[in-house]
C-alpha positions in Angstrom: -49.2 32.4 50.8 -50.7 33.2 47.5 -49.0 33.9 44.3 -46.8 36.6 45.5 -45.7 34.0 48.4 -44.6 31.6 45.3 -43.0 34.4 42.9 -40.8 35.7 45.8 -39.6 31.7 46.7 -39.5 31.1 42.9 -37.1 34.2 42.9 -34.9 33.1 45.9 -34.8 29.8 44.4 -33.7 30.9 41.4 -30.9 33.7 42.8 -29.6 30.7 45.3 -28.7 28.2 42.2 -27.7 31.0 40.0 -25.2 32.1 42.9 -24.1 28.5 43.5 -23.7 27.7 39.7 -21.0 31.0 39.7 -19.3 29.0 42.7 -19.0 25.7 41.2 -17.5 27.4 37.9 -15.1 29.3 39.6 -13.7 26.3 42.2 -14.1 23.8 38.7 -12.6 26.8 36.9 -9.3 27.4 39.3 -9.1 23.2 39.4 -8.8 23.3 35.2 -6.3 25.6 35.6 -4.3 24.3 38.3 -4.4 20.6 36.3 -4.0 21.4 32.5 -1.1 23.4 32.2 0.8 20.7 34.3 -0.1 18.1 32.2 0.6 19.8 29.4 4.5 20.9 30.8 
């Protein structure tokens, strides 16, 4: 506990969505590219 207990779940907090966030633009990312240029073809 105390607020060393909070900075260091604030910081894994914050590295988890930051490191999900890069996933989810890369699969959305790859699924852009894999739709647009066959719409636009």
């Amino acid at each position: 506990g105390g607020p060393k207990g909070v900075g260091d779940a604030v910081n894994q907090s914050v590295v988890i969505t930051f490191m999900l966030l890069f996933f989810v633009n890369m699969v959305l990312t790859a699924i852009y590219l894999q739709i647009v240029p066959a719409k636009g073809s």
